[in-house]
C-alpha positions as CSV (number, residue, x, y, z in Angstrom):
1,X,-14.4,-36.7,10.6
2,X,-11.7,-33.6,10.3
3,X,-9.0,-34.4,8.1
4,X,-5.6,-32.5,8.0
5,X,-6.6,-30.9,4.5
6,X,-9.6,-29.9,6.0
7,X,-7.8,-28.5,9.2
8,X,-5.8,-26.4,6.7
9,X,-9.0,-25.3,4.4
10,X,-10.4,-24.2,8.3
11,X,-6.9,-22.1,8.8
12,X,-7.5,-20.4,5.3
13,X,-11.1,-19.5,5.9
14,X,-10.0,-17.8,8.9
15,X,-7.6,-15.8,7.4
16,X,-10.1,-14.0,5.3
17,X,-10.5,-11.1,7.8
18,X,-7.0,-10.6,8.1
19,X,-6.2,-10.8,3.9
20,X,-9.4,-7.9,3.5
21,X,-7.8,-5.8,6.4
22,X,-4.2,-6.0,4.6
23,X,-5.5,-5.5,1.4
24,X,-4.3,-2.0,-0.1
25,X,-2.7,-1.5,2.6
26,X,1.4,0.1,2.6
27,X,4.4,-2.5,4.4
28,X,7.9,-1.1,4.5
29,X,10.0,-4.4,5.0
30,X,13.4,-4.1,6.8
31,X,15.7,-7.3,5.9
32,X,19.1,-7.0,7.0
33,X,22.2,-8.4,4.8
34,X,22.4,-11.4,7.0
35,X,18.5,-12.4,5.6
36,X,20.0,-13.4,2.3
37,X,22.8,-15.4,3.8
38,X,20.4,-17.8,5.7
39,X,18.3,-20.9,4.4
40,X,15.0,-19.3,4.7
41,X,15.9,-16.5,2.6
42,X,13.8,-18.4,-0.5
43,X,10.8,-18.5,1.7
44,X,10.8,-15.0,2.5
45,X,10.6,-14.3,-0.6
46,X,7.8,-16.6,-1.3
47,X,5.5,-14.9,1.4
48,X,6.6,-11.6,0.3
49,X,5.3,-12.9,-3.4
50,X,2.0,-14.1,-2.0
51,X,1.5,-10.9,0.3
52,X,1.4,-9.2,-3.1
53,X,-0.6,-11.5,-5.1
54,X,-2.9,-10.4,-2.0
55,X,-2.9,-6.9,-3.0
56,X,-0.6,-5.7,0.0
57,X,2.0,-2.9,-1.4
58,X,5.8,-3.3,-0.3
59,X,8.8,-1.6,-0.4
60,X,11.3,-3.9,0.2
61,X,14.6,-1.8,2.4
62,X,17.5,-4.4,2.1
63,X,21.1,-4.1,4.1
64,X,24.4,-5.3,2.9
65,X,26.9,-5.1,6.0
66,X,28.0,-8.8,5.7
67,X,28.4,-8.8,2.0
68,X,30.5,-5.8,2.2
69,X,32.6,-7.0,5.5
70,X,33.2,-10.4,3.1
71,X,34.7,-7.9,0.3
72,X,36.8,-6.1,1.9
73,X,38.1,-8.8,3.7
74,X,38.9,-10.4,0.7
75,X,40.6,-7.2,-0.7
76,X,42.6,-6.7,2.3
77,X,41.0,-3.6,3.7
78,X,40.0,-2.7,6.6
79,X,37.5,-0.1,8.1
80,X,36.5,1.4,10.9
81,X,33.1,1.9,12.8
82,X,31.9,4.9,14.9
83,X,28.4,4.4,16.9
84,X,27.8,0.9,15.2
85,X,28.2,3.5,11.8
86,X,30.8,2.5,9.2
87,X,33.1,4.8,8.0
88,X,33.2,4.4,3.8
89,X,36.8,6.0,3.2
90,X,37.2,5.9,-1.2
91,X,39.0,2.7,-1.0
92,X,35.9,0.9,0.5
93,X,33.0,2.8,-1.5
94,X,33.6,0.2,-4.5
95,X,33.3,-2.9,-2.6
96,X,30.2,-1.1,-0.7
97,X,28.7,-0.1,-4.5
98,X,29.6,-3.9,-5.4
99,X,28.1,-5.8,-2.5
100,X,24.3,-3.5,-2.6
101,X,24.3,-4.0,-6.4
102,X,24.9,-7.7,-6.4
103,X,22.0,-8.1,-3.4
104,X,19.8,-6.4,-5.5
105,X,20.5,-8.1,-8.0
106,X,19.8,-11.0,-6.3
107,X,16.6,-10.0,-4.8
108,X,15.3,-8.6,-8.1
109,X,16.4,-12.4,-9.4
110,X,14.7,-14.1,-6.5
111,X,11.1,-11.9,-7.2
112,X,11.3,-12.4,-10.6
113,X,11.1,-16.6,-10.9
114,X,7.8,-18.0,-12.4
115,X,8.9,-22.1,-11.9
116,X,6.2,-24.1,-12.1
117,X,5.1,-25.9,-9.0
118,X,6.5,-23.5,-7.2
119,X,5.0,-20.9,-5.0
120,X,6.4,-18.6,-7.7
121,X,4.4,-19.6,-10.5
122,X,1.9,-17.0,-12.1
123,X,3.6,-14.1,-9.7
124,X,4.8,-12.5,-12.7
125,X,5.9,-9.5,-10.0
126,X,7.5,-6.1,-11.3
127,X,10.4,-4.6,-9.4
128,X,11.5,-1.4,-9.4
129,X,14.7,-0.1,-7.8
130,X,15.8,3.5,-8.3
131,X,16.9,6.6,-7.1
132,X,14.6,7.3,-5.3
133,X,16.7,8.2,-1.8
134,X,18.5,11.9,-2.1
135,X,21.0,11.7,0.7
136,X,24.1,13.9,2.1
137,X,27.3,13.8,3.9
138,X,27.5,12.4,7.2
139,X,30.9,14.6,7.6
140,X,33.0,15.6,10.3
141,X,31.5,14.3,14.0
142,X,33.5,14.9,16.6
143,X,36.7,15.3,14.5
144,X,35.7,12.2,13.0
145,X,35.5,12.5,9.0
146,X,32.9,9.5,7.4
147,X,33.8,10.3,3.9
148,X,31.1,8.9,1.6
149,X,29.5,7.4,4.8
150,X,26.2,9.7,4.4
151,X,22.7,9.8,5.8
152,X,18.9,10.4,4.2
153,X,18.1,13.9,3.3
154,X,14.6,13.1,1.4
155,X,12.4,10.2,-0.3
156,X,11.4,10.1,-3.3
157,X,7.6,9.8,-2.3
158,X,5.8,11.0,-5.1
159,X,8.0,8.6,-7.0
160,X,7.7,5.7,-5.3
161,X,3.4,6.1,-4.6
162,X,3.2,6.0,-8.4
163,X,5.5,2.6,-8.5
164,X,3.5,1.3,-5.8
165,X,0.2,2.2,-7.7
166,X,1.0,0.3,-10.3
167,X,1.4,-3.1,-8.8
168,X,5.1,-2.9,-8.3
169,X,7.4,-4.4,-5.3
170,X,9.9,-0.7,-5.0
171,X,13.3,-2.1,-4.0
172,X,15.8,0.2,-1.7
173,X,19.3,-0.6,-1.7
174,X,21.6,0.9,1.3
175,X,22.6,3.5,-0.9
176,X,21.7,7.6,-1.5
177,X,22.5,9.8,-3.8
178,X,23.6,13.7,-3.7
179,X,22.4,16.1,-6.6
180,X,26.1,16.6,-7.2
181,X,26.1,12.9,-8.4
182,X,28.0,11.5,-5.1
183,X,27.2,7.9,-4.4
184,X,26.4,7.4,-0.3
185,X,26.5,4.2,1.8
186,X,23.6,4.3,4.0
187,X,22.7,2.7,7.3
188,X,19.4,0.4,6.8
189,X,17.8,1.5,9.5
190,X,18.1,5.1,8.5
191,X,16.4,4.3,4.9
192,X,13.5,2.1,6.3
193,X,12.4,4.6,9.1
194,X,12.3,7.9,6.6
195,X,10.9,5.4,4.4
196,X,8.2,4.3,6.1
197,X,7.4,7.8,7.5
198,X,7.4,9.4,4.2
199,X,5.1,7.2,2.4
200,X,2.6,7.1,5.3
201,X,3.0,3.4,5.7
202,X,0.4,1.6,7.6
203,X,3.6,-0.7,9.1
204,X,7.4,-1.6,8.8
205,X,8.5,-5.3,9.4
206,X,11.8,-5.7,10.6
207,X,13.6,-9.2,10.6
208,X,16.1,-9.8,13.1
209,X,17.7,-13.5,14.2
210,X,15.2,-14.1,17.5
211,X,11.6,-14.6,17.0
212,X,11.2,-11.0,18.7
213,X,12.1,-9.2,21.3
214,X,12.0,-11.4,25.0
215,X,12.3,-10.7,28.1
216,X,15.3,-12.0,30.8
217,X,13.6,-14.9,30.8
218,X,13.4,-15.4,27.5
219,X,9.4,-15.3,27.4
220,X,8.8,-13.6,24.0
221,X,7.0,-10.1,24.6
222,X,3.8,-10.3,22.0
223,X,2.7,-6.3,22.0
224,X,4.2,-3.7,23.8
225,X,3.4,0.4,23.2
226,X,6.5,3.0,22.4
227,X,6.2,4.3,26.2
228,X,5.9,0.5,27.4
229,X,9.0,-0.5,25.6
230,X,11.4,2.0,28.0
231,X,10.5,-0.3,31.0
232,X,12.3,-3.9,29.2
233,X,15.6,-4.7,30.2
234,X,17.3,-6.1,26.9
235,X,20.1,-7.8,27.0
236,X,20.8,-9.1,23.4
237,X,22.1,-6.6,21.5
238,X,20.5,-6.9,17.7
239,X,16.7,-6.9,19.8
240,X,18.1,-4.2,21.4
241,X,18.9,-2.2,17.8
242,X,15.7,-3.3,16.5
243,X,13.5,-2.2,19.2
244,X,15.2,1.2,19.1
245,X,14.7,1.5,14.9
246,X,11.1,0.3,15.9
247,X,10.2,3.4,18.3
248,X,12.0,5.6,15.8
249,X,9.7,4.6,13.2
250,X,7.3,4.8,15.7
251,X,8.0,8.1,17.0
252,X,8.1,8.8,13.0
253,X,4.3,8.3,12.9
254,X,4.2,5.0,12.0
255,X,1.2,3.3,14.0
256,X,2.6,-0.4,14.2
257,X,6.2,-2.3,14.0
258,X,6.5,-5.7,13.7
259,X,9.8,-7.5,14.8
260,X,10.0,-10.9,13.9
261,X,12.8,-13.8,13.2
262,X,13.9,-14.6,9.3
263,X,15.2,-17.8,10.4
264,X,11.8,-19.4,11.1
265,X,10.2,-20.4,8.2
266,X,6.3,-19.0,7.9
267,X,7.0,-16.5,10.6
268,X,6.0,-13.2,7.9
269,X,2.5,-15.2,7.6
270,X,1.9,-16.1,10.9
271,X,2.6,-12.5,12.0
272,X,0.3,-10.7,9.2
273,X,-2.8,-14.0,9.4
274,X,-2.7,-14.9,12.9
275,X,-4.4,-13.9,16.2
276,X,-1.2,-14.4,18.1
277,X,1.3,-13.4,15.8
278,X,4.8,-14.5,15.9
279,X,6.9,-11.9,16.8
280,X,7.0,-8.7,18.7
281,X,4.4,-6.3,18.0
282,X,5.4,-2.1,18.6
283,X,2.6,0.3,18.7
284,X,2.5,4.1,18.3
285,X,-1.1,4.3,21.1
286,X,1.2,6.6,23.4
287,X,-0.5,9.5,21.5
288,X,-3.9,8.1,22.2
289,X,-4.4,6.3,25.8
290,X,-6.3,3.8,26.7
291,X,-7.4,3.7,30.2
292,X,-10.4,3.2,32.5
293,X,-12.5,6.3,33.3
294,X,-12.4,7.8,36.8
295,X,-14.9,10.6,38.4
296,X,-13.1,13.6,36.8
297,X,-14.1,12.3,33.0
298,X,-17.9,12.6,33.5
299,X,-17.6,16.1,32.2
300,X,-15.9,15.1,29.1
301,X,-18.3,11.5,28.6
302,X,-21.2,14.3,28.7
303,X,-20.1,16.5,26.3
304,X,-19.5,13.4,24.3
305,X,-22.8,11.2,24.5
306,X,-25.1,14.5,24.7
307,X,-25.8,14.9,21.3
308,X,-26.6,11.5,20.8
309,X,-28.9,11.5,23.7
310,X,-30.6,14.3,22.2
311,X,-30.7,12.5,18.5
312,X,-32.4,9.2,20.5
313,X,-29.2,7.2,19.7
314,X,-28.5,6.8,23.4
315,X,-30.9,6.9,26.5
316,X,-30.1,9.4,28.5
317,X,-27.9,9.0,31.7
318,X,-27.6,11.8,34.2
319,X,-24.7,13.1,35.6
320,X,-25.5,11.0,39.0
321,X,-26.4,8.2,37.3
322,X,-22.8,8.4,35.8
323,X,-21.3,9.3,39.0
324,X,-22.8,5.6,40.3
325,X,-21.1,3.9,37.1
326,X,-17.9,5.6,36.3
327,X,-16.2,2.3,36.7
328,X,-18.2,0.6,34.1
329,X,-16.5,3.1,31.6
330,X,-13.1,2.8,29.9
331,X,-11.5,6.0,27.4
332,X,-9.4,6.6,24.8
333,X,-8.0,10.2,25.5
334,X,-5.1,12.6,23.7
335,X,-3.6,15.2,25.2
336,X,-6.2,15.1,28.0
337,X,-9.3,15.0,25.8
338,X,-11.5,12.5,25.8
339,X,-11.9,11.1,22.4
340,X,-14.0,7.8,22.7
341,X,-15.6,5.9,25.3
342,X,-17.6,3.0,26.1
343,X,-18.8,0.8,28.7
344,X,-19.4,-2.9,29.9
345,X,-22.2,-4.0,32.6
346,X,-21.6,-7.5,34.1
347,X,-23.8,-9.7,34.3
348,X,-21.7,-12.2,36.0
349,X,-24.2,-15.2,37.2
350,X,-26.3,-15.2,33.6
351,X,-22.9,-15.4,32.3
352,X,-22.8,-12.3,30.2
353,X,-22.2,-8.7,30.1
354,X,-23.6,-5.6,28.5
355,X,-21.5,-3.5,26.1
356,X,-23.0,0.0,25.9
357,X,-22.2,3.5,25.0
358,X,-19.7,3.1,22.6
359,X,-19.1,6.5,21.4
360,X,-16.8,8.8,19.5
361,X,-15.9,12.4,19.6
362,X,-17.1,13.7,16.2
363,X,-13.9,15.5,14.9
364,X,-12.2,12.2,15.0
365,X,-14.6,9.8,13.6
366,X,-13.2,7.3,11.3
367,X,-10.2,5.9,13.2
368,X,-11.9,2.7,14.0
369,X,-11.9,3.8,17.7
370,X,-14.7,2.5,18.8
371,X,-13.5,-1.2,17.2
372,X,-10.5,-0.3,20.4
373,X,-13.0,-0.1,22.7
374,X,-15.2,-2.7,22.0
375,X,-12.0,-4.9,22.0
376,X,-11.3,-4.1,25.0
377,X,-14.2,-4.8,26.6
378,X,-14.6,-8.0,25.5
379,X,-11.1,-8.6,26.8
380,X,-12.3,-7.5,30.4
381,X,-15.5,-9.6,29.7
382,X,-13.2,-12.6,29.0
383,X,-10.9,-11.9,32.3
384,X,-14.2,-11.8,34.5
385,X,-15.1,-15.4,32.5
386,X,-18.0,-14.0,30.5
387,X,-18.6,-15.8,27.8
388,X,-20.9,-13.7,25.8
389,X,-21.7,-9.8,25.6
390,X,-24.8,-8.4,24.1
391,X,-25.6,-4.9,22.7
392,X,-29.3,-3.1,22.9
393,X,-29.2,-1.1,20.0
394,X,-31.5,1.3,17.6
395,X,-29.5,2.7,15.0
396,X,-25.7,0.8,15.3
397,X,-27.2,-2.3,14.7
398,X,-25.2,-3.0,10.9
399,X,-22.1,-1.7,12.8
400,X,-22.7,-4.2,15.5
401,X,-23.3,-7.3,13.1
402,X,-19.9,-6.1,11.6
403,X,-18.4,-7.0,14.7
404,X,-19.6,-10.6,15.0
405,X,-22.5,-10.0,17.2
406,X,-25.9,-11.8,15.8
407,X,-29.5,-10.7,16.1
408,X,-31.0,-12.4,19.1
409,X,-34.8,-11.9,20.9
410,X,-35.3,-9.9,24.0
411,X,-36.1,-12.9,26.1
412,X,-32.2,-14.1,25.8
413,X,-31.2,-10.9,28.1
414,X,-30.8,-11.3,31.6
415,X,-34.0,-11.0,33.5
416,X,-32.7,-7.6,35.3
417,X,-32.2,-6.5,31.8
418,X,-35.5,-7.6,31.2
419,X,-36.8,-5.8,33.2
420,X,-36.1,-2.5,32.4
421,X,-36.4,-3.3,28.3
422,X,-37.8,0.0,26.9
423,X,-40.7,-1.2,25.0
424,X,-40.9,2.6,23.3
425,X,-36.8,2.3,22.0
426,X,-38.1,-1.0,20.2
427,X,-34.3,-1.4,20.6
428,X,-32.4,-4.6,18.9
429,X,-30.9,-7.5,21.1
430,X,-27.4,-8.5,20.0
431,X,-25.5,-10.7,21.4
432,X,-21.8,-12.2,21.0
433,X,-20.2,-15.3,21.7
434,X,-16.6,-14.7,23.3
């Protein structure tokens, strides 16, 4: 009988991949002023608390632009914007210094509880805020003067590795400072994408109001690459800044953005521990192209899977024999050159489908490419209603079992498989439920 505690021991169980894949790994998260000011803001911070206690490393970029509209409101002023950037005239640099070091504050206060029966207790997390953001004048733009408005001129990223090293959450407030001892306001978005580019993050977050970024009719738009993303017509204007700070980061070198909503509670989790996700996901693969191969590539498969024939990896396939399955085969290619490839052969009324030839160019090894691949075949296996793939295999057979395919015998393949088993290649039979 499944019980709702055992439903939820199920959940954690299969989160485990996703908690060893995050593990060590660099987040730069982006939370707007308007993050503190909601209900949920508590939560946040009790994910971000448990991404660390999973050994995820965070710098934490925080805005302040409703906190410092409240001030100067309350003092009277007023200030003006140019390109969504505010201008930070002497009068209004106090209330700005005022509302980013009472945020911090209260962030630093937030990370800092222990309560027991809490999801705070044992976090015992170290913060460390600093100066670690050297920035300069915006100045005059178009006649315009920004004062102490200012933008990033360099990160601190020696100093904020060693802070991260050492098991600490690094805070980043919207400010900068000059080596002449000036005091900067910042925009968030500038901070986070230099940020995340400098430190060679593996992925910024960035929390906006919706859920992620949807279409006209409001359908939520799970993945979407940098070059995909010039094709959605976006209407709201806060997806629309966020999408644009997600291709600069993007753009930056940062292989994946993740926009998702801070007024849903769980939503950070669900993102990072779930198939699905629960926002938008933004990926840098404009760089490196996935696409199915076509009768030009068999030169550049050739030069690929060659050595490997010769080495008894692969059995060898002649260029006619590839001219008869080019469309069995799909790429990963940069700048024209083939870097990976593999291949899936249906086997449509035994239900299954052959992945084969999974191979990578050997300058550029290492980049989980052929894990792409192999995703992506099972994908196409799933759309042709294939509902398991198998692997024949000599010396990939540990990578293979890595992937969730199980040892199997050679009468499970299909009988035209069967048929032409190489008794001589003594090959393994893997096979994989989809």
């Amino acid at each position: 009988m499944t019980t709702p505690s055992r439903d939820h021991i199920r959940w954690f169980r299969n989160t485990a991949p996703y908690i060893n894949r995050h593990r060590g790994k660099t987040f730069v998260l982006m939370l707007g002023g308007e993050v503190a000011q909601h209900q949920n803001f508590a939560n946040i911070i009790h994910d971000i608390a448990l991404l660390n206690s999973l050994g995820v490393r965070m710098v934490l970029v925080h805005g302040s632009r409703p906190q410092i509209a409240q001030r100067l409101e309350q003092a009277g002023l007023v200030t003006s914007f140019q390109d969504d950037i505010r201008i930070t005239d002497t009068a209004a640099l106090d209330h700005v210094k005022d509302a980013a070091g009472s945020l911090r504050a209260q962030f630093e206060a937030l990370l800092s509880m222990g309560l027991p029966n809490s999801p705070m207790q044992g976090a015992k997390i170290r913060v460390c805020s600093g100066n670690f953001v050297t920035a300069k004048p915006r100045g005059i733009v178009d006649g315009i003067d920004f004062h102490h408005t200012g933008s990033v001129r360099r990160i601190d990223t020696p100093g904020i590795h060693r802070e991260l090293d050492a098991g600490s959450i690094v805070l980043l407030s919207p400010l900068g400072y000059s080596p002449t001892g000036e005091i900067f306001n910042l925009a968030l978005e500038d901070i986070a994408v230099h940020c995340a580019a400098a430190i060679g993050a593996d992925k910024m977050l960035l929390f906006g109001r919706s859920a992620g970024i949807t279409k006209a009719d409001d359908t939520l738009v799970r993945q979407c690459s940098v070059s995909e993303s010039s094709t959605l017509e976006i209407d709201n204007a806060e997806q629309a800044s966020l999408l644009k700070t997600a291709i600069r980061a993007c753009s930056a070198g940062v292989p994946r953005c993740q926009i998702i909503s801070y007024r849903e509670d769980c939503a950070l989790l669900e993102e990072l521990f779930t198939h699905d996700g629960s926002g938008t996901l933004v990926a840098n693969d404009d760089y490196e192209r996935s696409r199915a191969a076509n009768i030009d590539d068999i030169g550049g498969i050739l030069e690929l899977i060659e050595p490997l024939e010769q080495q008894g990896v692969l059995l060898k396939r002649s260029r006619d024999l590839l001219e008869t399955e080019i469309k069995q085969f799909r790429l990963l290619e940069r700048d024209a050159r083939i870097l990976a490839c593999a291949a899936l052969y249906p086997f449509p009324e035994e239900g299954c489908g052959e992945v084969a030839c999974i191979v990578s160019h050997p300058d550029y090894r290492g980049g989980a490419r052929g894990q792409r691949l192999l995703r992506e075949l099972e994908n196409e296996a799933r759309r042709l209603k294939l509902g398991r793939v198998f692997v024949l295999t000599t010396q990939t057979t540990h990578w293979f079992i890595e992937q969730g395919f199980e040892e199997s015998d050679q009468d499970a393949l299909p009988d035209q498989k069967q048929a032409l088993y190489n008794l001589q290649r003594n090959s393994k039979v893997l096979f994989k439920t989809l």
